[in-house]
DRENDO-1510 file (C-alpha; in Angstrom, 1 decimal, always signed):
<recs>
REC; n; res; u; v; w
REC; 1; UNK; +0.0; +0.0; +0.0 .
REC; 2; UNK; +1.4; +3.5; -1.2 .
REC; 3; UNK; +1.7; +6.1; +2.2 .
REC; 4; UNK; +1.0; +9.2; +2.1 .
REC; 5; UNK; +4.0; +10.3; +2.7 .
REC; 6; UNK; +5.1; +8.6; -0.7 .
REC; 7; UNK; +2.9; +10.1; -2.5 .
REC; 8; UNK; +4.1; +13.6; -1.3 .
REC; 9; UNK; +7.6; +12.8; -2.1 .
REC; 10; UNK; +6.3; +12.1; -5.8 .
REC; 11; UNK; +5.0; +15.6; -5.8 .
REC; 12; UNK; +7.8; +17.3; -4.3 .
REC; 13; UNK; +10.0; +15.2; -7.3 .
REC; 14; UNK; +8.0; +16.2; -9.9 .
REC; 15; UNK; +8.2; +19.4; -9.1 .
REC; 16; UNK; +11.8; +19.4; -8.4 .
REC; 17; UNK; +12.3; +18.2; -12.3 .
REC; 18; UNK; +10.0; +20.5; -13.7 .
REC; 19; UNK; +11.9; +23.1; -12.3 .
REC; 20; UNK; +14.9; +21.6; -13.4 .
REC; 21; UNK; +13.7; +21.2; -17.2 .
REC; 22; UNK; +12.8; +24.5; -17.0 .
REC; 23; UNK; +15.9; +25.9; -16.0 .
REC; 24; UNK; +17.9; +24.0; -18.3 .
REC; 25; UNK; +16.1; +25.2; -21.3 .
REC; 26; UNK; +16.4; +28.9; -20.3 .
REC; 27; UNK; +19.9; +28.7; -19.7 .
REC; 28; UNK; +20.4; +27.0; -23.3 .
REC; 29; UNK; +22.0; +23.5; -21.6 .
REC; 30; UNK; +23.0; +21.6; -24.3 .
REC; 31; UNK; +21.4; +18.4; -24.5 .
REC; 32; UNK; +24.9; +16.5; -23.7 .
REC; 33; UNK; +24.8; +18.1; -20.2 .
REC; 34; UNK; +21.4; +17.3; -19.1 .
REC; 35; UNK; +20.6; +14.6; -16.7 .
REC; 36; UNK; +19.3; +11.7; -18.2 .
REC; 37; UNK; +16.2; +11.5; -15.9 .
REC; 38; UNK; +15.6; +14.9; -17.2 .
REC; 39; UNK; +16.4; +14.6; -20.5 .
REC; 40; UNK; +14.3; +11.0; -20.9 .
REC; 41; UNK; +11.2; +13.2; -18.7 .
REC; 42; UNK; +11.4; +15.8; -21.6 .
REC; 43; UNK; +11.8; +13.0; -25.0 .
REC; 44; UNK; +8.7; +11.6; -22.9 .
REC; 45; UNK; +6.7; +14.4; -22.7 .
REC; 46; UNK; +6.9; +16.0; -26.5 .
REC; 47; UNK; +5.9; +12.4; -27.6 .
REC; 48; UNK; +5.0; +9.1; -26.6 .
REC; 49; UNK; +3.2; +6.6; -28.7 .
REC; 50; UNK; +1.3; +5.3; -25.8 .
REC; 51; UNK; -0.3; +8.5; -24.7 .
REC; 52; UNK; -4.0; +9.7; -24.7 .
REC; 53; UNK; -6.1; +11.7; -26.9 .
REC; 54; UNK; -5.6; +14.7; -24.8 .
REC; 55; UNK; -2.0; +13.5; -23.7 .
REC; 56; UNK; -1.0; +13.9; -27.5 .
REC; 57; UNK; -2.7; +16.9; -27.5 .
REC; 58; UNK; -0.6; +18.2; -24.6 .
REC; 59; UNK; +2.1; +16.8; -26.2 .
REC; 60; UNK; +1.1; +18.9; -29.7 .
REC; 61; UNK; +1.2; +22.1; -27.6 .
REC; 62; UNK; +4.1; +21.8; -25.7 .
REC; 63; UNK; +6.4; +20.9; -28.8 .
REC; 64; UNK; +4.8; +23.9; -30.3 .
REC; 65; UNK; +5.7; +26.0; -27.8 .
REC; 66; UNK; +9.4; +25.0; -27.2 .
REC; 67; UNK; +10.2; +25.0; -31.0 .
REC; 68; UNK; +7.3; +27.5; -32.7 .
REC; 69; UNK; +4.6; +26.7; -34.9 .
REC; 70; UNK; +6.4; +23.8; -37.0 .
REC; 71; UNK; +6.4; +21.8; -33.6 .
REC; 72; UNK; +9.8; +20.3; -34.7 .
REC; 73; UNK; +11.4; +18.1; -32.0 .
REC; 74; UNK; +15.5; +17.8; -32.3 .
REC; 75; UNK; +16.7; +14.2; -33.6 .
REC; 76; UNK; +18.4; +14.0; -30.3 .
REC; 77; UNK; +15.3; +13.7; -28.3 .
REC; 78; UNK; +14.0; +10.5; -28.8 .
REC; 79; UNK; +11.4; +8.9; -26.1 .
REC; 80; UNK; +13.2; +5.7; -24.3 .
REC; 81; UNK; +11.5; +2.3; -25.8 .
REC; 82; UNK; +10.5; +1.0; -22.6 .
REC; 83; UNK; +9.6; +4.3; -19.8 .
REC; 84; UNK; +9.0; +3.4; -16.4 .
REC; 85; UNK; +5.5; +4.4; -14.3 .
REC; 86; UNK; +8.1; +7.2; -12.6 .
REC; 87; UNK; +9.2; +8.4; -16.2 .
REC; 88; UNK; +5.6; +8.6; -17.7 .
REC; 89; UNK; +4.1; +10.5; -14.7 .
REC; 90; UNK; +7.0; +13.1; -15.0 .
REC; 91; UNK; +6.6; +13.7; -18.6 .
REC; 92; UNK; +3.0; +13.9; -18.1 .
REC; 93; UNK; +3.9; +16.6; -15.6 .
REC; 94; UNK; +6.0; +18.5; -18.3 .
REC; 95; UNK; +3.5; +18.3; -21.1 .
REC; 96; UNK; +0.8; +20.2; -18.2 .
REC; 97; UNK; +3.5; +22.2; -16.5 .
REC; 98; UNK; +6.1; +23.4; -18.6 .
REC; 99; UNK; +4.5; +26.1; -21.2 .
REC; 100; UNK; +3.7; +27.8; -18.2 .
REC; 101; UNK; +7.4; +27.8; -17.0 .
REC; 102; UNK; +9.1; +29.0; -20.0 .
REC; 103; UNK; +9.3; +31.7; -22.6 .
REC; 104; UNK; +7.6; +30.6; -25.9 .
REC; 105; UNK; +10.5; +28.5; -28.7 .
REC; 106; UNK; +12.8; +28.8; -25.4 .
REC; 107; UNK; +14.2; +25.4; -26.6 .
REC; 108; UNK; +15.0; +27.1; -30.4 .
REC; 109; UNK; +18.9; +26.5; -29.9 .
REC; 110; UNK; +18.3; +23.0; -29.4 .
REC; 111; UNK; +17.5; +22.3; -33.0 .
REC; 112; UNK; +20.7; +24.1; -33.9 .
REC; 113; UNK; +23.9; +22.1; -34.3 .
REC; 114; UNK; +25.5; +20.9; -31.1 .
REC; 115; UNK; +27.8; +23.7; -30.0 .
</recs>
């Protein structure tokens, strides 16, 4: 049986790496520097073939909002074949979260060559 005290440590998590996402995008991390938990958590969230109707559509948005209109996610971002529960929940936590967090096409450079 799950405590309660688990579930709060969840939260507090999931908020920790949404803060971390977002500061890693606004400083213009490359991708080579993230975390893996992080990066994984953000491949996740921009698309996943196992998500909902309104998950994709989350998913739809978001990408549009990190890259602009064309919704075009870098090559180096590609969701992880087999995503734990852990993983899924925090991209779903991106995809609601994260517009809200950043500047609109914040994560522009990362579709430009690796520096």
């Amino acid at each position: 049986m799950i405590e309660r005290a688990d579930v709060e440590r969840e939260i507090v998590d999931d908020e920790a790496m949404l803060e971390q996402v977002a500061g890693l995008l606004e400083g213009g991390t490359d991708l080579a520097k993230w975390p893996e938990d992080a990066r994984d958590a953000l491949a996740l969230a921009l698309g996943d073939s196992s998500m909902s109707g309104s998950e994709t559509w989350k998913a739809v948005t978001l990408r549009r909002h990190l890259f602009g209109p064309a919704g075009i996610v870098p090559q180096q971002l590609t969701a992880i074949r087999a995503p734990s529960a852990a993983a899924r929940r925090r991209a779903e936590v991106l995809r609601s979260g994260l517009p809200a967090c950043v500047r609109y096409r914040v994560a522009m450079y990362l579709l430009q060559p690796s520096r």
